[in-house]
VEXVEXDREN-234205 format. One record per atom (N, C-alpha, C): x, y, z; atom name; residue in three letters. Coordinates in steps of 0.1 Angstrom, whole numbers, plus 2048, in hexadecimal, padded with zeros to 3 digits. Layout:
# VEXVEXDREN-234205
+------+-------+-----+------+------+
! east ! north !  up ! name ! resn !
+------+-------+-----+------+------+
!    X !     Y !   Z !   CA !  ALA !
...
+------+-------+-----+------+------+
END
This chain:
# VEXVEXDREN-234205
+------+-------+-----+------+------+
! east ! north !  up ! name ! resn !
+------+-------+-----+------+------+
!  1F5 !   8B1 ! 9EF !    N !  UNK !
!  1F6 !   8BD ! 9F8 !   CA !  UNK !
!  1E8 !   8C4 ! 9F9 !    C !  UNK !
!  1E4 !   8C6 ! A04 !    N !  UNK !
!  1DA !   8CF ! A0B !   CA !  UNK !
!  1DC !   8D9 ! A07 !    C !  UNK !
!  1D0 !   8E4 ! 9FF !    N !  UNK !
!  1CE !   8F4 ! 9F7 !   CA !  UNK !
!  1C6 !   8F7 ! A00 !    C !  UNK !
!  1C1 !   902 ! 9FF !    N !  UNK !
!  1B6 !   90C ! A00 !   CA !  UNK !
!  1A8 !   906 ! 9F8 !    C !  UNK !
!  1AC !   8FF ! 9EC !    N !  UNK !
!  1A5 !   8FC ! 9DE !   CA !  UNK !
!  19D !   8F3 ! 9E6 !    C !  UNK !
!  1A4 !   8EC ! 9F0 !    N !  UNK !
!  199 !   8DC ! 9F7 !   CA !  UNK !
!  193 !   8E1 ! A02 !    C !  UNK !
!  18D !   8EE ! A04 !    N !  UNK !
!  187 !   8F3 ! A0B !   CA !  UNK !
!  179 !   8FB ! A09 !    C !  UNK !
!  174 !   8FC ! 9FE !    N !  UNK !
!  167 !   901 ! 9F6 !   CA !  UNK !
!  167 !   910 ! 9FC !    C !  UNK !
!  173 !   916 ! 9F6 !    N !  UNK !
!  173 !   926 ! 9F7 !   CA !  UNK !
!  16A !   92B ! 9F1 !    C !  UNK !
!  163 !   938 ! 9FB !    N !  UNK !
!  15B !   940 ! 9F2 !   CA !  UNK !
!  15C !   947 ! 9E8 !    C !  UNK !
!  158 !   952 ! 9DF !    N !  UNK !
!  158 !   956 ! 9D7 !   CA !  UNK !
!  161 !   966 ! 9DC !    C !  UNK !
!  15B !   96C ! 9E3 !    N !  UNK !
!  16A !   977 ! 9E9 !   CA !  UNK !
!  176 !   96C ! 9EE !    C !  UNK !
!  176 !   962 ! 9F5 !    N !  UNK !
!  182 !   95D ! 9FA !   CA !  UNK !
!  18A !   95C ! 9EB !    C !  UNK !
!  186 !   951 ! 9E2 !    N !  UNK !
!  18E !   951 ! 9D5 !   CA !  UNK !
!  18F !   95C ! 9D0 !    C !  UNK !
!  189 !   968 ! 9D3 !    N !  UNK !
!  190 !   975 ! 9CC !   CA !  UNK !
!  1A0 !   979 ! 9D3 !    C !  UNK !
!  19F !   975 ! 9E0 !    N !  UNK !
!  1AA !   975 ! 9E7 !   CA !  UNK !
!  1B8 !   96F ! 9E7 !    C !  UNK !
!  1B8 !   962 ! 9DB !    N !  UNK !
!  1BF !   959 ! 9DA !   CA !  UNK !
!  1C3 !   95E ! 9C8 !    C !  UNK !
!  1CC !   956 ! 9C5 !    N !  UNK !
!  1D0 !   952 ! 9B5 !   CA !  UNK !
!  1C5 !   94D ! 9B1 !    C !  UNK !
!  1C8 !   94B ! 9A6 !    N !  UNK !
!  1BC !   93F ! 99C !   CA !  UNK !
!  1C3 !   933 ! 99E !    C !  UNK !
!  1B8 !   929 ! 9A1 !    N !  UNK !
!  1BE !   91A ! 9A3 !   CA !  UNK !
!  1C3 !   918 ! 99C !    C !  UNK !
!  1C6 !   918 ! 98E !    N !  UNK !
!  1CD !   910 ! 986 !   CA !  UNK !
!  1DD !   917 ! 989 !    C !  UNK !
!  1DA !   924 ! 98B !    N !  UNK !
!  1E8 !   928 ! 987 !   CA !  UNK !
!  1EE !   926 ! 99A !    C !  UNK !
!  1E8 !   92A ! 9A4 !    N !  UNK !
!  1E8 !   926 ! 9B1 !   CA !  UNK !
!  1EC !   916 ! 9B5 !    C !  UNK !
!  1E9 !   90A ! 9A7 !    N !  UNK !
!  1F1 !   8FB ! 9B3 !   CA !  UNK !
!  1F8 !   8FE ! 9A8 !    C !  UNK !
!  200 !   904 ! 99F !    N !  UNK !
!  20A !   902 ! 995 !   CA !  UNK !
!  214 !   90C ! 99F !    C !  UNK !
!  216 !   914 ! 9A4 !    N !  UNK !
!  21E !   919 ! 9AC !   CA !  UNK !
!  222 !   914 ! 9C0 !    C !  UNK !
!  213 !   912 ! 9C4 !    N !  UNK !
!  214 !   90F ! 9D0 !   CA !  UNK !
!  21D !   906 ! 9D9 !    C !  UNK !
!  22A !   905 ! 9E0 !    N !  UNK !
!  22F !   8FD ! 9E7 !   CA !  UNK !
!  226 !   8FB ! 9F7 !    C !  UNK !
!  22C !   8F2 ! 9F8 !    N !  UNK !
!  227 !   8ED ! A08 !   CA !  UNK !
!  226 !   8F6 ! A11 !    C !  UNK !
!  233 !   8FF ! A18 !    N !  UNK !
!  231 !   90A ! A1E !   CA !  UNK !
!  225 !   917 ! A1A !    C !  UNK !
!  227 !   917 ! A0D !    N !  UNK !
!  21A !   91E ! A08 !   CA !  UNK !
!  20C !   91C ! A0C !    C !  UNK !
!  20A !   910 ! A09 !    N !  UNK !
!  1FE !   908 ! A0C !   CA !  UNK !
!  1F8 !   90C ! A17 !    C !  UNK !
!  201 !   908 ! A26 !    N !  UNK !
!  200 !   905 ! A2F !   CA !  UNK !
!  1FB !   914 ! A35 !    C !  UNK !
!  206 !   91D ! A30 !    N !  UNK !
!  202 !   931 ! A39 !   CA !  UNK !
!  1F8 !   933 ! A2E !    C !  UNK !
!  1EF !   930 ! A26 !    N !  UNK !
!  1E3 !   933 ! A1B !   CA !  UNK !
!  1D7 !   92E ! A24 !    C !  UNK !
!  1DC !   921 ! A26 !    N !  UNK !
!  1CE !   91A ! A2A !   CA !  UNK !
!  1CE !   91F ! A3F !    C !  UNK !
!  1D9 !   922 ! A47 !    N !  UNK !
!  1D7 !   92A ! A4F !   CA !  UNK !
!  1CF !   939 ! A4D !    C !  UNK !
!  1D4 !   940 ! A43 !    N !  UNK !
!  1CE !   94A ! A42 !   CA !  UNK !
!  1C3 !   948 ! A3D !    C !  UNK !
!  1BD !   945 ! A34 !    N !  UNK !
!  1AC !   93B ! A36 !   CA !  UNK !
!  1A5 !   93D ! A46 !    C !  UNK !
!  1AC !   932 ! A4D !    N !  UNK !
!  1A5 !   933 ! A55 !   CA !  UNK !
!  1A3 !   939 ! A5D !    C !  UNK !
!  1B0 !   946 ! A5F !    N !  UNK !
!  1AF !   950 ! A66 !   CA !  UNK !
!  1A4 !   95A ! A63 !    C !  UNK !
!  1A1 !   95A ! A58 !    N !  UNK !
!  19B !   962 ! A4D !   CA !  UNK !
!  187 !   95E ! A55 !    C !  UNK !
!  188 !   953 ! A56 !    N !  UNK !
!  17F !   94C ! A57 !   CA !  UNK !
!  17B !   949 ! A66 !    C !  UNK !
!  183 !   952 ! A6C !    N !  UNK !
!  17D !   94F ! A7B !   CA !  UNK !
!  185 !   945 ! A86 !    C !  UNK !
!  18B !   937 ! A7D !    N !  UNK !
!  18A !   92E ! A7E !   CA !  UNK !
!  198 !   92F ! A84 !    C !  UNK !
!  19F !   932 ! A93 !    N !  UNK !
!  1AD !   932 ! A98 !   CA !  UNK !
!  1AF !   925 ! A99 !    C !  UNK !
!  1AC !   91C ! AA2 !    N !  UNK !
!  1AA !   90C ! AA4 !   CA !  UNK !
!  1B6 !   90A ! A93 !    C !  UNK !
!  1AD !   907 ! A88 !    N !  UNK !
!  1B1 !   902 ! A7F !   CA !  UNK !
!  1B7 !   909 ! A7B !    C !  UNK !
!  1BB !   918 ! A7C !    N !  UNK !
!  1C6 !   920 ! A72 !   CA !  UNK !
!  1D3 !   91C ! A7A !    C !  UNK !
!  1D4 !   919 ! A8A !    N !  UNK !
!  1DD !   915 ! A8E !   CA !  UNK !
!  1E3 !   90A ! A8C !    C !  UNK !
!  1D5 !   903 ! A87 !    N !  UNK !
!  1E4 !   8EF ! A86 !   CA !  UNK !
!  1EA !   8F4 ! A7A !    C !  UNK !
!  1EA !   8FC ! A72 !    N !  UNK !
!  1EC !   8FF ! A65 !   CA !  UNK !
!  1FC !   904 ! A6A !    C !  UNK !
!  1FA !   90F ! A6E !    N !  UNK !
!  204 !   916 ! A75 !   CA !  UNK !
!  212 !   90C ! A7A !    C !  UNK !
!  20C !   902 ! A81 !    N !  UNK !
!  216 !   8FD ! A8C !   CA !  UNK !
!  21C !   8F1 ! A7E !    C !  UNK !
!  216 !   8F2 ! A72 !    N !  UNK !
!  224 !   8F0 ! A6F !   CA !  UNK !
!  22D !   8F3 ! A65 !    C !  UNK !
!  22B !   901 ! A65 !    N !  UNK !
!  235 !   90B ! A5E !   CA !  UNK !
!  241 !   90E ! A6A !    C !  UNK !
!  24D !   90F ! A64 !    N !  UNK !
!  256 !   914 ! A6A !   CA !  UNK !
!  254 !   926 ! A72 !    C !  UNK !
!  257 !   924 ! A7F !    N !  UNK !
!  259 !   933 ! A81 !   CA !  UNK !
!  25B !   941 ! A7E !    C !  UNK !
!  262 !   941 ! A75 !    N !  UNK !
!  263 !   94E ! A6B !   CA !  UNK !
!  256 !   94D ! A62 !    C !  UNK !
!  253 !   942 ! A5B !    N !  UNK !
!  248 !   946 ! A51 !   CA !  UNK !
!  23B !   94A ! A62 !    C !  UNK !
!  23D !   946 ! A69 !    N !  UNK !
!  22E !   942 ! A74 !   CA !  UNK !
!  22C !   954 ! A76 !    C !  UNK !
!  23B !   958 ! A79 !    N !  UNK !
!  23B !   966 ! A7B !   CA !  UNK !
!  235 !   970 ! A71 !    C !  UNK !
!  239 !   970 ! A66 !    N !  UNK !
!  233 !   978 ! A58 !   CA !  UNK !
!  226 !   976 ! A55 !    C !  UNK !
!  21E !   968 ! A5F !    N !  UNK !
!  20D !   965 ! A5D !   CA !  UNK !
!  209 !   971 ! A69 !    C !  UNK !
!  212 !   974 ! A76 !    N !  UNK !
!  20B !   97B ! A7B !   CA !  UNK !
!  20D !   987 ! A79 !    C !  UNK !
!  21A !   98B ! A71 !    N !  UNK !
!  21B !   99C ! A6D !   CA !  UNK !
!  210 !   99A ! A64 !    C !  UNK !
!  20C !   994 ! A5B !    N !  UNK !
!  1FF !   997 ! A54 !   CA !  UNK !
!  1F5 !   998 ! A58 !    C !  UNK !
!  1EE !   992 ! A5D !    N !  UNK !
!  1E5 !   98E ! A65 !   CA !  UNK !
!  1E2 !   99B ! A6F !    C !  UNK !
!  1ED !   99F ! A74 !    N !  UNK !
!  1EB !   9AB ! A7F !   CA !  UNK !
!  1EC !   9BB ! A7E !    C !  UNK !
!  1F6 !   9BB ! A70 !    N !  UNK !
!  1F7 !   9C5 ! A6C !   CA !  UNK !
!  1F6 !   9C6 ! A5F !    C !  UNK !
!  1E8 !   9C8 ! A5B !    N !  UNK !
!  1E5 !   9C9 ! A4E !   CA !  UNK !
!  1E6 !   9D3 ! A41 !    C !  UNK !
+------+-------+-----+------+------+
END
């Protein structure tokens, strides 16, 4: 499974996250996927936060943009 961890997060970004070890000891798939979207949202990067996006179910896609929009 694809993390956040396979992506060489900065040093504020991992302040933003769990600690890895305890972060893949919890993380499911759907997790994964709206983390490493929000990464890339985070990062400028819409292109890639969207393939991320498209494939979470609807309801979770929705809660990436109440966050995301209303912070």
């Amino acid at each position: 499974m694809e993390t956040i961890f396979d992506h060489n997060l900065t040093q504020k970004e991992k302040s933003e996250f769990l600690d890895k070890d305890v972060y893949l000891k919890v993380v499911d798939n759907e997790s994964s996927l709206f983390d490493l979207a929000l990464l890339f949202h985070l990062r400028g990067d819409k292109e890639r936060a969207l393939k991320y996006l498209k494939e979470l179910p609807p309801s979770i896609v929705n809660d990436f943009w109440r966050l995301v929009t209303h912070p």
